[in-house]
N, CA, C and O of each residue as an XYZ file, in Angstrom:
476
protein
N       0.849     -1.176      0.000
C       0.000      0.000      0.000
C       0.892      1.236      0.000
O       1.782      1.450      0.823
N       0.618      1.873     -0.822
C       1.218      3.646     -0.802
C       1.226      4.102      0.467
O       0.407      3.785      1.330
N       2.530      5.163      0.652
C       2.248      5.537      1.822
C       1.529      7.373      1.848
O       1.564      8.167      2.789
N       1.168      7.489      1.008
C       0.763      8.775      0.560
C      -1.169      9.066      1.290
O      -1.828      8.031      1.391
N      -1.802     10.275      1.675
C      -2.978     10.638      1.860
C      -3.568     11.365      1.219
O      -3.708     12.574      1.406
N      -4.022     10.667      0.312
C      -4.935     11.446     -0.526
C      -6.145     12.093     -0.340
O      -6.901     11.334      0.267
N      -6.760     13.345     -0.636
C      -7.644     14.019      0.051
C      -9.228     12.642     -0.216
O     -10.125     12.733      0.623
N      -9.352     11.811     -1.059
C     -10.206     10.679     -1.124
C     -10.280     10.345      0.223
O     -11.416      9.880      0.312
N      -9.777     10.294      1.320
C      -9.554      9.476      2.317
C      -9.889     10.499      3.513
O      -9.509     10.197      4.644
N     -10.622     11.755      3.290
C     -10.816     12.590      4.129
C     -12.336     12.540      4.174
O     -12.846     12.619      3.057
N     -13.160     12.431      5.165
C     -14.092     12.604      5.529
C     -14.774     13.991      5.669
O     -14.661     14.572      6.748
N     -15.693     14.745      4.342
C     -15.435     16.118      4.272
C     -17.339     16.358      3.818
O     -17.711     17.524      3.688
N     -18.354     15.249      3.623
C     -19.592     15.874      3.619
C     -20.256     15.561      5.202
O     -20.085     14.542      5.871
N     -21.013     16.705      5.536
C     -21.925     17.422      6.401
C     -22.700     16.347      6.267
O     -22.297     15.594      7.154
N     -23.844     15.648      5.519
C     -24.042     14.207      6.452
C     -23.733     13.047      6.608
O     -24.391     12.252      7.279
N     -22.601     12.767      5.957
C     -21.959     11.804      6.513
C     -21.294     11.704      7.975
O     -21.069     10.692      8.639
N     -21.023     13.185      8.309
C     -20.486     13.745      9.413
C     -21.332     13.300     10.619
O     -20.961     12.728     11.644
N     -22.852     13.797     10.155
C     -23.834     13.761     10.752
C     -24.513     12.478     11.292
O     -25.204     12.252     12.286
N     -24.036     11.686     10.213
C     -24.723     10.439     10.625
C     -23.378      9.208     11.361
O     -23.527      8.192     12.040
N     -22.241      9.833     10.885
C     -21.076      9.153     12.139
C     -21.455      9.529     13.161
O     -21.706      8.549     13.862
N     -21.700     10.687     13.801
C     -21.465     11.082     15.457
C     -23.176     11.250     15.953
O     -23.509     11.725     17.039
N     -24.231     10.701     14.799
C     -25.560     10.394     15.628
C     -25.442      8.973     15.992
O     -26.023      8.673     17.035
N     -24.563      7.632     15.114
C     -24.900      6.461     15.334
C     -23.325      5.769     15.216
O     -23.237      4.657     14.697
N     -22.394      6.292     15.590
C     -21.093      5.464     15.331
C     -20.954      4.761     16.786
O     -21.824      4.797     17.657
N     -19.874      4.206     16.871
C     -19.651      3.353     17.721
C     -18.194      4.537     18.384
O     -17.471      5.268     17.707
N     -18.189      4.326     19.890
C     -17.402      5.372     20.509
C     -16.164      4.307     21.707
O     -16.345      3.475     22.595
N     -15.113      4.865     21.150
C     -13.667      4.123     21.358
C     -13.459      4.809     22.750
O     -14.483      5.424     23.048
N     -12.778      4.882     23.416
C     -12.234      6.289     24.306
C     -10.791      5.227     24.775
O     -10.766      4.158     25.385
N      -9.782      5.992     24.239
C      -8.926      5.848     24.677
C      -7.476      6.715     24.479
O      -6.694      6.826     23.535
N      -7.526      7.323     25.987
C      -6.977      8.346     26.172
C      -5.497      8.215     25.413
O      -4.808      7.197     25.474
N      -5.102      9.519     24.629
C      -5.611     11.202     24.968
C      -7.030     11.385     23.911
O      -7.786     12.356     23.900
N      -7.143      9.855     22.851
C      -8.041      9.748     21.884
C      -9.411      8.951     22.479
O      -9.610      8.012     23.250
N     -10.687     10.366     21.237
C     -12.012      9.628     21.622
C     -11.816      9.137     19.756
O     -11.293      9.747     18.824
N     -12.428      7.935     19.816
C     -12.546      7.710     18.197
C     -14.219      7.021     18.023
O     -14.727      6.186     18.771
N     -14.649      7.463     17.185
C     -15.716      7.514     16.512
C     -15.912      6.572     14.765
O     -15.772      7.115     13.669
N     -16.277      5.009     15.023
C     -16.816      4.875     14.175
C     -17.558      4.407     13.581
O     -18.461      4.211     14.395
N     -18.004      3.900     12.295
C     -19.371      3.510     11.916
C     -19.084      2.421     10.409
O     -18.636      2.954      9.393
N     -19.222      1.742     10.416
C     -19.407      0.773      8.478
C     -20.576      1.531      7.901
O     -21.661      1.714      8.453
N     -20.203      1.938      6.726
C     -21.397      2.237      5.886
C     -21.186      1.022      4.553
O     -20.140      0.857      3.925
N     -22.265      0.394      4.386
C     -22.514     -0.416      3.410
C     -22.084     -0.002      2.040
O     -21.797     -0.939      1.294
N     -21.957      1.457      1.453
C     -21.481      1.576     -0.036
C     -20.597      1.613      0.001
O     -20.159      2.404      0.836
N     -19.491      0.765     -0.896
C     -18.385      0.784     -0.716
C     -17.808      1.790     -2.020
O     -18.305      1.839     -3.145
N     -16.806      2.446     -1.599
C     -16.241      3.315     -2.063
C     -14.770      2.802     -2.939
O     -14.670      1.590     -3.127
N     -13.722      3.650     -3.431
C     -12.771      3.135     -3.974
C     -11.556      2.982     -2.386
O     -10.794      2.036     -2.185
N     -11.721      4.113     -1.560
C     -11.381      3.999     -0.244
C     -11.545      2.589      0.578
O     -12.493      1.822      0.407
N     -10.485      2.375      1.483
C     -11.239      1.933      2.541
C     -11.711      2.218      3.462
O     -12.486      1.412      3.976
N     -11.469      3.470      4.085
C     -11.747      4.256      4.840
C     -11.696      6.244      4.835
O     -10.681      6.849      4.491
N     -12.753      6.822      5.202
C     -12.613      8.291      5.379
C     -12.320      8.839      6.838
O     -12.781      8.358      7.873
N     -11.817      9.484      6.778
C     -11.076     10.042      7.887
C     -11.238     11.598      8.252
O     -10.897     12.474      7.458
N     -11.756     11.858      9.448
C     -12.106     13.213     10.289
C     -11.175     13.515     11.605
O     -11.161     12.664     12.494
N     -10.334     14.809     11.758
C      -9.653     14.481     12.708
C      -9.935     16.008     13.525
O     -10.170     17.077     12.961
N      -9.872     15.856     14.467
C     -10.404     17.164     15.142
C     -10.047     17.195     16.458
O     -10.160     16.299     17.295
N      -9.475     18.634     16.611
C      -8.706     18.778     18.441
C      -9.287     20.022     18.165
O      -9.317     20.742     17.167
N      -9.874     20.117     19.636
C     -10.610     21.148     19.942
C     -10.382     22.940     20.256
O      -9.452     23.158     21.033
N     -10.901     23.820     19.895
C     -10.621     25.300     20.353
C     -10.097     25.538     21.697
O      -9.079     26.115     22.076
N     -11.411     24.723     22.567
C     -11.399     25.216     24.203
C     -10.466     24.450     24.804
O     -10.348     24.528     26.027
N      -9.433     23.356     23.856
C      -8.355     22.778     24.910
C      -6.966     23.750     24.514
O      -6.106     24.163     25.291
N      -7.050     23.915     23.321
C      -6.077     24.580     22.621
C      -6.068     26.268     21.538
O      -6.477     26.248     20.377
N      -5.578     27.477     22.156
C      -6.631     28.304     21.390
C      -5.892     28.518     20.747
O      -6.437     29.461     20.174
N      -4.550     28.381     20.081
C      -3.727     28.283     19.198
C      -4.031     27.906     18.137
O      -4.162     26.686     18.242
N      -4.245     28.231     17.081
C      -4.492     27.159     15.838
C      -3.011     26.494     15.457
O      -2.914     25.427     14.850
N      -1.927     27.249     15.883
C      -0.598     26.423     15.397
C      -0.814     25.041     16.552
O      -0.768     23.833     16.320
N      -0.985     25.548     17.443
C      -1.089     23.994     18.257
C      -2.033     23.052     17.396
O      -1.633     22.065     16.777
N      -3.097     23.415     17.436
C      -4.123     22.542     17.009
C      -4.163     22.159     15.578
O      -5.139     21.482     15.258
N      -3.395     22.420     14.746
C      -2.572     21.876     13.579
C      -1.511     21.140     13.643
O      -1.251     20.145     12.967
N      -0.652     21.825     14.784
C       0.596     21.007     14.913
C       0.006     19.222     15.509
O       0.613     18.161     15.359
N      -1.236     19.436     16.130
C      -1.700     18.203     16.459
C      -2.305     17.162     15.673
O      -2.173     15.950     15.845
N      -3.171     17.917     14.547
C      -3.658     17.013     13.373
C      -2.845     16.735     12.691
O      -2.942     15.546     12.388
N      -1.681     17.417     12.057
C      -0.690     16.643     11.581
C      -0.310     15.452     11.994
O      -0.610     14.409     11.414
N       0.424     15.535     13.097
C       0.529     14.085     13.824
C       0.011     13.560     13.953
O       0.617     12.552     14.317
N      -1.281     13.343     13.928
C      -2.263     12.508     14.135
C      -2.632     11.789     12.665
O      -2.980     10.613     12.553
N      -2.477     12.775     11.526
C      -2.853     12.058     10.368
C      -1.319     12.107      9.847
O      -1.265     12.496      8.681
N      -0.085     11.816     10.409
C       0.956     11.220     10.069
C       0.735      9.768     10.514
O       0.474      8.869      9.714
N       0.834      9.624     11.605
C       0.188      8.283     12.283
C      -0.257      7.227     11.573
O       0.341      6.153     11.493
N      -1.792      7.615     10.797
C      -2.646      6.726     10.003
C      -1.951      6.907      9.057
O      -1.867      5.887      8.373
N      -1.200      8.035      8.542
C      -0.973      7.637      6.831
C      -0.144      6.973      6.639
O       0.098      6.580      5.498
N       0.942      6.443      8.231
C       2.104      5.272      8.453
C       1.350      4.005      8.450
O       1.820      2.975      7.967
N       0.152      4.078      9.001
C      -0.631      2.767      8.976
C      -1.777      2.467      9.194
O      -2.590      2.336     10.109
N      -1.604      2.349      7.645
C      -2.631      2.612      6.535
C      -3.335      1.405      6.738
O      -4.556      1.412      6.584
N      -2.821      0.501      7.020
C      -2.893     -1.440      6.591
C      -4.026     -1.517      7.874
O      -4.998     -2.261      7.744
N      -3.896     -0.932      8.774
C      -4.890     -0.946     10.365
C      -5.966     -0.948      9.838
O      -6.694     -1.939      9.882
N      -6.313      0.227      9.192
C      -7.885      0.527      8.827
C      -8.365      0.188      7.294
O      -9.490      0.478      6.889
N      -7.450     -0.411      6.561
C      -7.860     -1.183      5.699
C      -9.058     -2.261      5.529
O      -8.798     -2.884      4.500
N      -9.772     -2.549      5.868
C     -10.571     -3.649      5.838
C     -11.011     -4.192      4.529
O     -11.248     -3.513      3.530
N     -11.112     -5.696      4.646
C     -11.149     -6.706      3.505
C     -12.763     -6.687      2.919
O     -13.231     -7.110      1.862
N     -13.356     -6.041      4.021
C     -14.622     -6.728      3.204
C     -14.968     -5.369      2.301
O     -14.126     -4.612      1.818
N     -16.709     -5.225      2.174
C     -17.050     -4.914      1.043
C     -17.326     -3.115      1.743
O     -17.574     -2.243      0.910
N     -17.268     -2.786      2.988
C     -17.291     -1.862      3.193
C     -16.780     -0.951      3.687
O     -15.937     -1.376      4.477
N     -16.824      0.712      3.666
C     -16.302      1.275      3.977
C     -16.210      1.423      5.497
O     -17.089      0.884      6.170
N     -15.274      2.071      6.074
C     -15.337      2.509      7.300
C     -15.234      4.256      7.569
O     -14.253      4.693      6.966
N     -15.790      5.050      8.115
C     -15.941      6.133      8.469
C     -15.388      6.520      9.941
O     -15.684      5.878     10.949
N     -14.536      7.667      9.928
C     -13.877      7.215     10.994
C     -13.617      9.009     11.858
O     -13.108      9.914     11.197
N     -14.003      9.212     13.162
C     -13.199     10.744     13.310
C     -12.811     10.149     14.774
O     -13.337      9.480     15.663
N     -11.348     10.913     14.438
C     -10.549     11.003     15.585
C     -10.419     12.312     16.438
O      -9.771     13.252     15.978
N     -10.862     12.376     17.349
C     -11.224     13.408     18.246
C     -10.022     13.275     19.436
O      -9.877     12.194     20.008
N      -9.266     14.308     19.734
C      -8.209     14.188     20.722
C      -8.546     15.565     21.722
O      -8.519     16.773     21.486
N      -8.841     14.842     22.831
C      -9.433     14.915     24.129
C      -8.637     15.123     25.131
O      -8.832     14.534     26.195
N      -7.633     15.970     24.971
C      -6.116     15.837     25.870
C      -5.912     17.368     25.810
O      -5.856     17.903     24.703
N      -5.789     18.156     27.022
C      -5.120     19.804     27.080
C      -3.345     20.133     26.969
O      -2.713     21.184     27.077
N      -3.069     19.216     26.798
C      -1.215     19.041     27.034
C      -1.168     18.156     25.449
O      -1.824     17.192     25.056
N       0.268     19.242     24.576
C       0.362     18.493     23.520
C       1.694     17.556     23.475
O       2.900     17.804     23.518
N       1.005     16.495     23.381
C       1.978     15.347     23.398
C       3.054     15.379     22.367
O       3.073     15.974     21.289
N       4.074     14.501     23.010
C       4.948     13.858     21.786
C       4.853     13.471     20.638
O       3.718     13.900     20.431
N       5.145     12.983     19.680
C       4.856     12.287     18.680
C       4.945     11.141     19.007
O       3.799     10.746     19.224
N       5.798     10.202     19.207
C       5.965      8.906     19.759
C       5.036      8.581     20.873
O       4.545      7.455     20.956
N       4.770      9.541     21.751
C       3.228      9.030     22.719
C       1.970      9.029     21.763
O       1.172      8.126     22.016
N       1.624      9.893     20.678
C       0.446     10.346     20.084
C       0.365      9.016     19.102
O      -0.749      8.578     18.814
N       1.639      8.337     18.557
C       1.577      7.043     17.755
C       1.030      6.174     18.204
O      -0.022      5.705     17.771
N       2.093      5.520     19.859
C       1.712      4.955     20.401
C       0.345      4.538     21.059
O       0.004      3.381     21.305
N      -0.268      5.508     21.263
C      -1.513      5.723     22.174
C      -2.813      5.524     21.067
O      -3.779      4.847     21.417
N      -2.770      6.146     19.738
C      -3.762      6.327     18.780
C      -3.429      4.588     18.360
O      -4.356      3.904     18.794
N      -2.511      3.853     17.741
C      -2.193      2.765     17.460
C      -2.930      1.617     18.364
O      -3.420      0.568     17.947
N      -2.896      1.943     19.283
C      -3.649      1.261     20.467
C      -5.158      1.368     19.645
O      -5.720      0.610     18.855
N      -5.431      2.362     20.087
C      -7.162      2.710     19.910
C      -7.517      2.124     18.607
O      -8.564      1.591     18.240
N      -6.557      2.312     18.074
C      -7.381      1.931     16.100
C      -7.529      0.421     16.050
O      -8.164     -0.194     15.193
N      -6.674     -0.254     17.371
C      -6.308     -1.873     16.901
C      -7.637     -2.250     17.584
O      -8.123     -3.364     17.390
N      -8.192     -1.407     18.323
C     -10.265     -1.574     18.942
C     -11.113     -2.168     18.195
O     -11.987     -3.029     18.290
N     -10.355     -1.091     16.953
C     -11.952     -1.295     15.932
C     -11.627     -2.150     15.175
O     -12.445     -2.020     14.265
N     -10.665     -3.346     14.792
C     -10.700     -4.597     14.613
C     -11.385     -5.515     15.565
O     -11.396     -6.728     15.354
């Protein structure tokens, strides 16, 4: 698998959004909440991806970039996690729930954990 993120792989319409965080399934594992859901049409993707750290923990936007980066460095290292074989997609937002910005090597570690859940 490429190790590249193509914007395909971003989770970017308003109800799809809508209908992950009315009926997804909810991970929590700290500093990450993860959020997700199978939708039956399968796409050329295997998965779309939403990543979001909040205003009121961080009012920086350089922080709170410097955090989604890492966070979607992470998945775009491993890719093969959220791959799934069958016929559907997975929809996915990663929500980081933490006021202190971590390491990179804790933020791998810790998110790597959580994603190996939703197997």
């Amino acid at each position: 698998m490429d190790q590249s993120f193509q914007k395909e792989l971003r989770l970017t319409h308003k109800k799809e959004i809508d209908k992950l965080f009315s009926s997804g399934k909810r991970i929590k594992s700290h500093p990450f909440i993860i959020i997700y859901n199978e939708v039956s049409q399968k796409t050329e993707v295997p998965f779309k991806l939403l990543i979001s750290v909040p205003k009121r923990n961080f009012k920086k936007a350089v922080d709170r970039n410097y955090l989604k980066r890492r966070v979607r460095e992470v998945v775009r290292k491993n890719k093969e996690l959220l791959s799934s074989k069958s016929d559907k997609t997975l929809h996915i937002a990663i929500l980081y729930s933490f006021n202190i910005k971590l390491e990179y090597n804790k933020i791998e570690t810790n998110l790597l954990e959580a994603l190996k859940k939703i197997q």
